[in-house]
Steps between C-alpha positions, in 0.01 A plus 500: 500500500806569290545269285280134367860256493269197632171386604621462848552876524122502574285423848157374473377856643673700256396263196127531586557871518668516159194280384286744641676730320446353161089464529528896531673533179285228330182711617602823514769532191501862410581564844819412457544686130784716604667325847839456340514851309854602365668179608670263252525071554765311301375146372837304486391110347779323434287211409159513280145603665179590387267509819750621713664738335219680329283478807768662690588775191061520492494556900738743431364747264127411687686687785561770354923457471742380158664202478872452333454131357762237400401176335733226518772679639738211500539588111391826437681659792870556638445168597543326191890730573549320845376797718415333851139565632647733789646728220175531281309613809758685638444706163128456506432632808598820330238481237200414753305448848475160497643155311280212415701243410498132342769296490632161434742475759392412864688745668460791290265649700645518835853626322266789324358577851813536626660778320147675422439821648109464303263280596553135316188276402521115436357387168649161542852428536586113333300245694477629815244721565208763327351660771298777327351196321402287833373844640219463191461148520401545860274787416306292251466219710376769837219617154428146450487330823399806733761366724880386537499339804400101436528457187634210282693559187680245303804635312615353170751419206829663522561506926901474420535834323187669519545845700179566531390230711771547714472826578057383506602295809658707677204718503279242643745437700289814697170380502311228761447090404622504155526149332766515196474270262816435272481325152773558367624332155700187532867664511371818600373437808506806825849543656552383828560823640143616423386211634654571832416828541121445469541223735684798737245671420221240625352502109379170431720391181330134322724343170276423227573242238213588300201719418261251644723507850332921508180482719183586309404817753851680397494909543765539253670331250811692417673356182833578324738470198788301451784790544664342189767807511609426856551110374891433499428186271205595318498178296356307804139363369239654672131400580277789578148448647256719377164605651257466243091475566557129641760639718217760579228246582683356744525792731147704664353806396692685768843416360664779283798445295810727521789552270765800489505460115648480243354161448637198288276175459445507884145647488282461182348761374135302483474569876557868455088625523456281797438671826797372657772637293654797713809526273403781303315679762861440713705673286296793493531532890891580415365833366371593879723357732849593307267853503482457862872375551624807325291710701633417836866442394487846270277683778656337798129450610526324812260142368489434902290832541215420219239346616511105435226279315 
């Protein structure tokens, strides 16, 4: 592996094997102290992060390498001049061994891939995709559940614009009898063209009009924001739901709640001692499988040669 430009870069062996991967570092930490020695990782965000970003700039130095880091590039880079994307790595890959990069614009990615002679990373580019974030979402849910294959997982809020459950389904996309629920907010509703490619897929994909349409004896509960900044008419009145301990009651003790954070009024914070809240304990996955990730894209380990869970 090369590059991370999309969750569909992965198979279901090499996944597991980057999973297996991650439990090493999460056990065995120091191990790892000095694997990236003497090489250098630019952080290019042209939009703001705080998990991502300082996971990524934390997995770094935890690695034992330095990190160049930008922070909202789009104004406190060339950028803000009109230098294209292909230009600023074209310069960057001067400076560094590899490009993480966030950016607004769908295709920025693939354009940055093209002209790179360093490995590029994904951190999210517009409403597409965040693969390194799906890659800890499943993680957590393989920690919670013990398993990926059979599971049922209702996805909510922001369907429309919300990258990470995009790039979420195309990971299960891998695994055995998955059931998808989607709840999406009136207006925001899943795209079609996710919609089809589960049902390619053979993924079971079920519309829900309302929390009470989500079975009781739900795995996972993965709930979003409102992407507010990817709204072209952000006057349009919106009505959130938020899981709250009544929302809670509803579902079993085996039911964990998911959320790749930041959070708005979508989750209260009254449910956030309860058992089921994985939200916290998912964003500190990112530290171990972006840890991982760099790893085998820095190392060129071969993920199909370590041993899989």
């Amino acid at each position: 592996m090369r590059n991370l430009l999309s969750t569909e870069d992965f198979t279901r062996k090499n996944l597991e094997a980057l999973f297996s991967l991650s439990d090493d570092i999460k056990n065995n930490k120091l191990k790892y102290v000095n694997s990236l020695k003497g090489k250098i990782i630019a952080t290019l965000f042209y939009e703001p992060s705080t998990r991502t970003r300082l996971s990524f700039e934390s997995a770094i130095i935890q690695l034992g390498a330095k990190f160049l880091s930008t922070e909202n590039a789009r104004e406190n880079s060339s950028a803000w001049k009109g230098e294209s994307i292909e230009d600023t790595v074209r310069t960057l890959e001067g400076y560094c061994d590899a490009i993480v990069i966030r950016n607004s614009e769908e295709d920025s990615i693939t354009k940055a891939a093209r002209v790179s002679s360093v490995p590029i990373i994904n951190a999210g580019n517009g409403s597409e995709e965040h693969p390194t974030q799906a890659i800890l979402d499943l993680y957590t849910i393989k920690e919670l559940k013990s398993t990926l294959d059979g599971i049922s997982i209702a996805i909510m809020g922001d369907l429309k614009h919300g990258r990470t459950a995009h790039s979420l389904i195309k990971l299960l996309s891998l695994y055995n009898n998955i059931t998808v629920y989607g709840f999406g907010i009136v207006g925001f509703e899943l795209p079609q063209k996710y919609i089809d490619f589960l049902n390619n897929k053979n993924i079971k994909f079920i519309k829900c009009n309302s929390f009470d349409d989500i079975p009781k004896s739900i795995d996972i509960v993965y709930q979003t924001r409102v992407q507010k900044e990817r709204m072209v008419d952000k006057t349009i009145p919106i009505k959130e739901f938020c899981i709250d301990k009544n929302a809670l009651d509803k579902l079993s003790k085996q039911s964990y709640i998911m959320h790749p954070l930041p959070r708005g009024i979508e989750i209260h914070p009254e449910i956030d001692n309860d058992s089921r809240a994985a939200y916290f304990k998912q964003a500190h996955n990112g530290i171990f499988t972006r840890m991982a990730l760099l790893l085998t894209i820095m190392e060129n380990i071969n993920i199909n040669e370590i041993k899989a869970i």
